[in-house]
C-alpha positions in Angstrom: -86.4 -70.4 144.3 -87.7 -74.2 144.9 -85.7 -75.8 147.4 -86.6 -79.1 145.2 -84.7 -77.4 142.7 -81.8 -76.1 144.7 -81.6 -79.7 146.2 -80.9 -81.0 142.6 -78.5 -78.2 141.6 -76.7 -78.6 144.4 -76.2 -82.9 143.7 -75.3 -82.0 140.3 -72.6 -79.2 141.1 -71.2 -82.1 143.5 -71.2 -84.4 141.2 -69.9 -82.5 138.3 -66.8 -81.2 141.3 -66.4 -85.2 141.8 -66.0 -85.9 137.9 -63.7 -82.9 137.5 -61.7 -84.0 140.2 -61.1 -87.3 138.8 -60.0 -85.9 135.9 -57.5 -84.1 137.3 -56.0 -87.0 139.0 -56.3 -89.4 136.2 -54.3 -87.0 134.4 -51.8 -86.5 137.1 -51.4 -90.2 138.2 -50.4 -91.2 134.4 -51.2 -94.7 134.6 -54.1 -96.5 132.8 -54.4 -98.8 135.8 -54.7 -96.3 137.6 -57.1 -94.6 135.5 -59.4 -97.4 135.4 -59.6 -98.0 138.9 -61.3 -94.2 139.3 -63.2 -94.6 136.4 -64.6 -97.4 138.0 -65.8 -95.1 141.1 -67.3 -93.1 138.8 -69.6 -95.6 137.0 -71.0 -95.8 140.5 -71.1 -92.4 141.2 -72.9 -91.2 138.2 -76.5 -93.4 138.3 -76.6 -93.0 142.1 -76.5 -89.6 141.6 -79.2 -89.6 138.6 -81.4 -92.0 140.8 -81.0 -88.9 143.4 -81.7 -86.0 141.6 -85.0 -88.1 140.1 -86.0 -88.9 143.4 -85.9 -85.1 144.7 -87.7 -83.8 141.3 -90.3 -86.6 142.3 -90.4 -85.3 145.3 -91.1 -82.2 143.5 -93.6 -83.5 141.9 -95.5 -85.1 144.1 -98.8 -83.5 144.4 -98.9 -82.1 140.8 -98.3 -85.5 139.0 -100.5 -89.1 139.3 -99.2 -91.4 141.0 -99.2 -93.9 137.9 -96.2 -91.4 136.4 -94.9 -90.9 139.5 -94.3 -95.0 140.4 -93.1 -95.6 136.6 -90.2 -92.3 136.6 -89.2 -93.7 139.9 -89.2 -96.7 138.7 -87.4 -96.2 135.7 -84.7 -94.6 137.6 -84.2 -97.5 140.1 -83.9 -99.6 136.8 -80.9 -97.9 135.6 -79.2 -98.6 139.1 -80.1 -101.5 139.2 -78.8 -102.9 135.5 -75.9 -100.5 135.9 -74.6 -102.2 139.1 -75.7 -105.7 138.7 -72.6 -108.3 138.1 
């Protein structure tokens, strides 16, 4: 198997470990301050993790796609960090 692709599997079962755990202590804390307040760690979570599993399929990708498609994926991605965690 690619190790491009075993690189992205791998982010994604992290990630989806990181949501699940959240969930779990949402549920067990009770509160909806509470519940906000990880919710919020999670809207962070999430796009970094998206901009990092983009940049390893890029990666990927590399020699098989121009680098016109390659700048504007990339770029893409960065643009959806960048709007998600601007204030």
């Amino acid at each position: 198997m690619d190790k491009f692709v075993i690189g992205m599997g791998a982010l994604r079962i992290i990630s989806g470990t990181i949501e699940l755990t959240a969930a779990i202590l949402i549920l067990y804390l009770g509160t909806i301050e509470r519940a906000m307040i990880i919710n919020a760690g999670l809207a962070v979570i999430g796009p970094t993790v998206l901009v990092l599993v983009t940049t390893i399929g890029l990666f990927g990708l590399a020699g098989k796609i121009s680098i016109l498609k390659f700048s504007l994926v990339l770029s893409g991605a960065l643009l959806i960090l960048i709007g998600l965690l601007k204030q």
